[in-house]
DSSP file (Angstrom, degrees, kcal/mol; ACC not computed):
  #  RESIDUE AA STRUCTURE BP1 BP2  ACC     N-H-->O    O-->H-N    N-H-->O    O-->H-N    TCO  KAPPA ALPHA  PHI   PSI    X-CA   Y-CA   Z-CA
    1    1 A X              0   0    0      0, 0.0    18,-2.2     0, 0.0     2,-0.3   0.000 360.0 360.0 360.0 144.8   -3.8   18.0    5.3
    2    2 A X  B     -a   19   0A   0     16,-0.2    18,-0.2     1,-0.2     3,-0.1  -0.993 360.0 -77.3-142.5 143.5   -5.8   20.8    4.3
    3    3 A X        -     0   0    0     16,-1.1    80,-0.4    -2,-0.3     2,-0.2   0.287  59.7 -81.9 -62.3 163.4   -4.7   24.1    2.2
    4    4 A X    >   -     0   0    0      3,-0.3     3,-1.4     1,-0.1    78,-0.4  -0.442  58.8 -87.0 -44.4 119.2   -2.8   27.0    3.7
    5    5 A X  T 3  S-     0   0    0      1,-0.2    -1,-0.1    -2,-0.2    79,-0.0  -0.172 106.8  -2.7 -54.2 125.6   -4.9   29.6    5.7
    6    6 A X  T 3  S+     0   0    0      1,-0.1     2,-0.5    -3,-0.1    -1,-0.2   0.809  98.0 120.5  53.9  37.6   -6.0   32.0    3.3
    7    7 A X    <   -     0   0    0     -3,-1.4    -3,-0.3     2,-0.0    -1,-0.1  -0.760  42.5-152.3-172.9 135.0   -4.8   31.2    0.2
    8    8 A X        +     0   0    0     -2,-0.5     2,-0.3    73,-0.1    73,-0.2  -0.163  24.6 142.1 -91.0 158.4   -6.2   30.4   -2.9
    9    9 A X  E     -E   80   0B   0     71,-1.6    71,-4.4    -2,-0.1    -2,-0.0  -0.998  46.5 -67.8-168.7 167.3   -5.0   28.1   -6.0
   10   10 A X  E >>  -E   79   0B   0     -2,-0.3     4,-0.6    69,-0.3     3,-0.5  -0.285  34.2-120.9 -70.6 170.8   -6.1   25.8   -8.5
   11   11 A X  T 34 S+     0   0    0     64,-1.6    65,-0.2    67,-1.2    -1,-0.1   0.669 111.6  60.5 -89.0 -36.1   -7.2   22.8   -7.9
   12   12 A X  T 34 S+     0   0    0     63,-0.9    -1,-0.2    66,-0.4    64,-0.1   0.630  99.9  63.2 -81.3  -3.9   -4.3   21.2  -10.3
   13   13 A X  T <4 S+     0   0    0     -3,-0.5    -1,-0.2    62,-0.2    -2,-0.2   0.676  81.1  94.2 -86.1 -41.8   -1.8   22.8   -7.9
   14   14 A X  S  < S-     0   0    0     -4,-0.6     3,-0.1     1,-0.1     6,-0.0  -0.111  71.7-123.7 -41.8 135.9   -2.8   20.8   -4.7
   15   15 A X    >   -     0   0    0      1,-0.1     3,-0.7     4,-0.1     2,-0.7   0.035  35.2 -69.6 -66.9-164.6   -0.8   17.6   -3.8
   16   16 A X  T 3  S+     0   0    0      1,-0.2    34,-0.2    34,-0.1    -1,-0.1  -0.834 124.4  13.4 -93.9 115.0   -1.8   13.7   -3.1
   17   17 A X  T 3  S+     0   0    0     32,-1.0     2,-0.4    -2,-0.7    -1,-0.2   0.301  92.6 129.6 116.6   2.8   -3.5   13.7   -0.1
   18   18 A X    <   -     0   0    0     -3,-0.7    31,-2.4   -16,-0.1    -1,-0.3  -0.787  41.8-154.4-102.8 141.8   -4.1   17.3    0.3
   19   19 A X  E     +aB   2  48A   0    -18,-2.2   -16,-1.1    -2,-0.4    29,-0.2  -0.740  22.5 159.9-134.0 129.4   -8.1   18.5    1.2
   20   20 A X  E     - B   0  47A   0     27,-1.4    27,-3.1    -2,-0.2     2,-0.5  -0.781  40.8-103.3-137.2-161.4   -9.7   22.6    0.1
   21   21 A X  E     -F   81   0B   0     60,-2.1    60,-2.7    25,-0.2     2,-0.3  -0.998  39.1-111.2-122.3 104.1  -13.2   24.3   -0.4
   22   22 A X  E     -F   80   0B   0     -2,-0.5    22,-3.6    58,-0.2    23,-0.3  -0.352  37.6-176.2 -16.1  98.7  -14.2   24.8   -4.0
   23   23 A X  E     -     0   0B   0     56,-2.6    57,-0.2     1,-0.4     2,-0.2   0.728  61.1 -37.1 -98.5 -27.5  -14.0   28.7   -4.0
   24   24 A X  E     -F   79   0B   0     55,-1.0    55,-4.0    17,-0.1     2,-0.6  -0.819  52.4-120.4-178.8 154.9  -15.3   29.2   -7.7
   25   25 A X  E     -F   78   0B   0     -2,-0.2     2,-0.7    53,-0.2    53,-0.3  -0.938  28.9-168.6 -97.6 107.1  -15.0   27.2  -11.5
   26   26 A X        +     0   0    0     51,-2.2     2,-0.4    -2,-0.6    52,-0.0  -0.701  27.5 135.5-116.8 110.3  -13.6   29.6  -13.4
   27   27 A X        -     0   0    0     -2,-0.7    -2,-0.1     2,-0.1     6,-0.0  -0.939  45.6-151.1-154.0 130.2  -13.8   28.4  -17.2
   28   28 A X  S    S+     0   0    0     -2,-0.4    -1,-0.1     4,-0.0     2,-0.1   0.811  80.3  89.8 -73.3 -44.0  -14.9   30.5  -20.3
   29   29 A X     >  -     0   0    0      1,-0.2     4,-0.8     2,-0.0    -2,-0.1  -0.214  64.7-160.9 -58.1 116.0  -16.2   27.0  -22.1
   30   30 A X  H  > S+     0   0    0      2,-0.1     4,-1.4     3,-0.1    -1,-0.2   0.801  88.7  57.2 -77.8 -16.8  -19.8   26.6  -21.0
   31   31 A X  H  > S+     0   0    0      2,-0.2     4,-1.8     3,-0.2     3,-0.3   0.949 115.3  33.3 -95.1 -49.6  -19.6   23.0  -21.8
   32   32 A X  H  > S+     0   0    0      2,-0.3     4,-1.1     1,-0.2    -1,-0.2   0.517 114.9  55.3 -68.0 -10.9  -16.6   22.1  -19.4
   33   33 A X  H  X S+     0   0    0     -4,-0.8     4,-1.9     2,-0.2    -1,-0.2   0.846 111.9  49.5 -93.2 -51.3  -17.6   24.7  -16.9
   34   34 A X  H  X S+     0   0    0     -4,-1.4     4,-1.5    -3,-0.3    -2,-0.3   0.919 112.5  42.5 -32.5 -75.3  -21.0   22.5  -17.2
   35   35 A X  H  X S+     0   0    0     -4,-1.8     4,-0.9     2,-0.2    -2,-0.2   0.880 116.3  52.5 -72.7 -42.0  -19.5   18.9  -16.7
   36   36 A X  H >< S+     0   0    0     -4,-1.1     3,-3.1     1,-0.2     5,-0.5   0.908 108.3  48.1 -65.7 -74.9  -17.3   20.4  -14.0
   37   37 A X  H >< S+     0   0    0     -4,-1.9     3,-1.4     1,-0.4     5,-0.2   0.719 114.7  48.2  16.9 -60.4  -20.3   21.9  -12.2
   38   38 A X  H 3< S+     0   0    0     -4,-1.5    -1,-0.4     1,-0.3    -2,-0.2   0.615  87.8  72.2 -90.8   2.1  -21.9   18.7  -12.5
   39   39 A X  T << S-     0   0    0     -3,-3.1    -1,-0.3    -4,-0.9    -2,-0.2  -0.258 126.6 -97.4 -86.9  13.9  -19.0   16.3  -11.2
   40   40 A X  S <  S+     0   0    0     -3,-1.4    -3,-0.2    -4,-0.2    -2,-0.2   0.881  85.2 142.3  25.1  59.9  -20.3   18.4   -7.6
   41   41 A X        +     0   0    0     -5,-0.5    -4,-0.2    -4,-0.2     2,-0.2  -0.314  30.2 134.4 -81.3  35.7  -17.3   20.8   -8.2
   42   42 A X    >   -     0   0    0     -5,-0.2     3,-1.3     1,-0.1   -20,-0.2  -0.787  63.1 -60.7-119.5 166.2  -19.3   23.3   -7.1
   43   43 A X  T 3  S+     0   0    0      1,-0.3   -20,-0.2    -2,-0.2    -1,-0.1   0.241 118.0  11.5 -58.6 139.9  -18.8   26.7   -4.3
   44   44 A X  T 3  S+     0   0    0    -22,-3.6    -1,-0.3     1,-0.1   -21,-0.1   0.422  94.9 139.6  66.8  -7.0  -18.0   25.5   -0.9
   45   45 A X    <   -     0   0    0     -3,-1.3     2,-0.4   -23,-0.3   -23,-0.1  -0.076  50.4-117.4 -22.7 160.2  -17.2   21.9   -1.5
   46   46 A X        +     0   0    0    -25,-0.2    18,-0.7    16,-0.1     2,-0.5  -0.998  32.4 175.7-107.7 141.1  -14.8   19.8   -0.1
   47   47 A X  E     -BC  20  63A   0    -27,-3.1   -27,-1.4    -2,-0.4     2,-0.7  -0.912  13.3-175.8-134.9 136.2  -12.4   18.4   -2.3
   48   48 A X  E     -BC  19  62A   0     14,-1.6    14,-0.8    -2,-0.5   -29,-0.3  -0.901  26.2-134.7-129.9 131.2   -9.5   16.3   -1.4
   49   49 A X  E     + C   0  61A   0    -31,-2.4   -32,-1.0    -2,-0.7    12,-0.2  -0.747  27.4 179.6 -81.0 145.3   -6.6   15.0   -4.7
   50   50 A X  E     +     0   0A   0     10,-4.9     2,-0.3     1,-0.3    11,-0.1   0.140  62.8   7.5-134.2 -12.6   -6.5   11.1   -3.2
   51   51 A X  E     - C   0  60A   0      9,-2.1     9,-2.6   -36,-0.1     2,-0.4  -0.759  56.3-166.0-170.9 135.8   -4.0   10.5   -6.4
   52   52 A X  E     - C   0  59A   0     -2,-0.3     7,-0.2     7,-0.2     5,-0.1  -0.971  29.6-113.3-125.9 155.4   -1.7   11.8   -9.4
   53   53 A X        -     0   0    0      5,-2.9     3,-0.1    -2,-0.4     5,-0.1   0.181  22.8-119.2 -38.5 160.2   -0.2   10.3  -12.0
   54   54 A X  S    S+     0   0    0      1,-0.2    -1,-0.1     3,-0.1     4,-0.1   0.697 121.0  48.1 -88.1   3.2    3.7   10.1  -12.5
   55   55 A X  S    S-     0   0    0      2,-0.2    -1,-0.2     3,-0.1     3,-0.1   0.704 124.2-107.7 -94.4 -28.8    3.4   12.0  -15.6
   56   56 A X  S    S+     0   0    0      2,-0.2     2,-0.4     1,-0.1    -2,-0.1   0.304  80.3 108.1 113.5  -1.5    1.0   14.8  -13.8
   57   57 A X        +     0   0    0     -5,-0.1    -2,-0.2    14,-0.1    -1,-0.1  -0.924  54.3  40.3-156.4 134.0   -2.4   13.8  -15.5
   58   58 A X        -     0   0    0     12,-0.8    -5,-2.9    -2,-0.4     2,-0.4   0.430  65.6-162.8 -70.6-177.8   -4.6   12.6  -14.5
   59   59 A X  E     -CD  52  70A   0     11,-3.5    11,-2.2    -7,-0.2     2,-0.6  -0.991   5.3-150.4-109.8 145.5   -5.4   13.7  -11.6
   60   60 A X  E     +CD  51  69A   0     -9,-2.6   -10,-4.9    -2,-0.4    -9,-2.1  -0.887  21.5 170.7-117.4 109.5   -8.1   11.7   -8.8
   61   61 A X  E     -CD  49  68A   0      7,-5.4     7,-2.5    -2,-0.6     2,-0.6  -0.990  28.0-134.9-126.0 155.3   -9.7   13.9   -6.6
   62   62 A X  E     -CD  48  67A   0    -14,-0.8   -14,-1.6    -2,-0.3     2,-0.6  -0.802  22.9-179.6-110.7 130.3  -12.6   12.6   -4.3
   63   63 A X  E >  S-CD  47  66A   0      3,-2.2     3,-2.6    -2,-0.6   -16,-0.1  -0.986  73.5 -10.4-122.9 124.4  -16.0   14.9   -4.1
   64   64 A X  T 3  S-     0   0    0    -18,-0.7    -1,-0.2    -2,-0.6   -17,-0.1   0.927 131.1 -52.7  49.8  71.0  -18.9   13.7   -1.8
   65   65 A X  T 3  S+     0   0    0     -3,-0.2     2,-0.3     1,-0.1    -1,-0.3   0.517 120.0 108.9  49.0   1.0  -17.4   10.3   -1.3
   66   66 A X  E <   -D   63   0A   0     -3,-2.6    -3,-2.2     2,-0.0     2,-0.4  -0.841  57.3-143.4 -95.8 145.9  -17.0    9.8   -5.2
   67   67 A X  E     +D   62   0A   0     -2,-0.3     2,-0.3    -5,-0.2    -5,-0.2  -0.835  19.8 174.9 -99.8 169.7  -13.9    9.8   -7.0
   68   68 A X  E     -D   61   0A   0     -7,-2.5    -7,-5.4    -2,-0.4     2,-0.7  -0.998  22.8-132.0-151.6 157.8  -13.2   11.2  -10.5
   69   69 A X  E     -D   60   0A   0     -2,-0.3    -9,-0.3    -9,-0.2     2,-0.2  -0.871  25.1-174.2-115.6 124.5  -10.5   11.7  -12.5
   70   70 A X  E     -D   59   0A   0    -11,-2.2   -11,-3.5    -2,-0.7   -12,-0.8  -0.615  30.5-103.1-129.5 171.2   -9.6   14.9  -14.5
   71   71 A X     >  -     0   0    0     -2,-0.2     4,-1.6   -13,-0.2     5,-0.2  -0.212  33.7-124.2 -72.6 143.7   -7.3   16.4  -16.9
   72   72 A X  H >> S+     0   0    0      2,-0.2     3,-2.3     1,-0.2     4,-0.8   0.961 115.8  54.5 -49.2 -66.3   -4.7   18.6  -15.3
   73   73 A X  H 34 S+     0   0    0      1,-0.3     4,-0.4     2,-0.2     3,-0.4   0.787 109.1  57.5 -56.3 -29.6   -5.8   21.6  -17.7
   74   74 A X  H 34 S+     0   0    0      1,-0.2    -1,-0.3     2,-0.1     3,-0.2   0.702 106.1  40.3 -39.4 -41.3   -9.2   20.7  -16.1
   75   75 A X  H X< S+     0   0    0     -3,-2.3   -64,-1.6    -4,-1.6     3,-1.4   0.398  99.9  75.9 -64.3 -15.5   -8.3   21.2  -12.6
   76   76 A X  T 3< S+     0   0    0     -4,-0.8    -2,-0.1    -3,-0.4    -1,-0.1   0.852  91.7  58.5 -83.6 -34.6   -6.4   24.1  -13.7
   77   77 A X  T 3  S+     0   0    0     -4,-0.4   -51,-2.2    -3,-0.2     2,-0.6   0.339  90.0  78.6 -77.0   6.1  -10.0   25.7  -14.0
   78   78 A X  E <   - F   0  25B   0     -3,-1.4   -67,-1.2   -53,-0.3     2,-0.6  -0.926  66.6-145.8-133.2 132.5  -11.3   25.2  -10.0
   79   79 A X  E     -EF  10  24B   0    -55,-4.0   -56,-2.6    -2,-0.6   -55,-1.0  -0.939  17.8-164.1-104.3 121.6  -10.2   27.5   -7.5
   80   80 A X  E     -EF   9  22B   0    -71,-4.4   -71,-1.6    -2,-0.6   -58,-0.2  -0.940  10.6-174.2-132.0 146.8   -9.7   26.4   -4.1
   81   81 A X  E     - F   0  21B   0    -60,-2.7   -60,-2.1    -2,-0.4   -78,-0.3  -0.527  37.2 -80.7-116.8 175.6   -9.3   27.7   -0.6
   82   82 A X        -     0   0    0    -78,-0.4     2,-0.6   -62,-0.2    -1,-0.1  -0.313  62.5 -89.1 -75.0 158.2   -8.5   26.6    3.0
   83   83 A X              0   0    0    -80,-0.4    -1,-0.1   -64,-0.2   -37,-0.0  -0.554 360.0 360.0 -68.6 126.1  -11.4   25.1    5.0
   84   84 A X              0   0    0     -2,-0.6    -1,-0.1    -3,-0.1    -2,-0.0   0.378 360.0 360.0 -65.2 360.0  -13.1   28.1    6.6
């Protein structure tokens, strides 16, 4: 399932099983902005949440066949769009 045509949200907003495009990281912290960056969070991705917690954190989203797991307030920081 893949985001709503034309319309953007965080990353931490998506559901379990739901697939967008990394549209920008937008994070004042150079150091988290960094680690996201380098997790391949980066413009035009695809990113798909493959699991959340029952509390809401973490979250597991899978990038380039990897998964990782992030903080909610992390996610909170990637903007994502429907697949073009």
């Amino acid at each position: 399932m893949f985001c709503e045509k034309g319309k953007e949200r965080c990353l931490s907003e998506l559901k379990a099983g739901e697939s967008c495009v990394v549209s920008s990281v937008q994070c004042e912290c150079a150091e988290l902005k960094r680690k996201l960056l380098s997790l391949g969070l980066t413009n035009g991705r695809e990113v798909s949440v493959h699991s959340i917690a029952p509390l809401g954190c973490p979250i597991t989203v899978s990038v380039a066949n990897t998964l990782w797991s992030l903080r909610k307030s992390e996610a909170s920081h990637i903007r994502v769009n429907d697949q073009d």
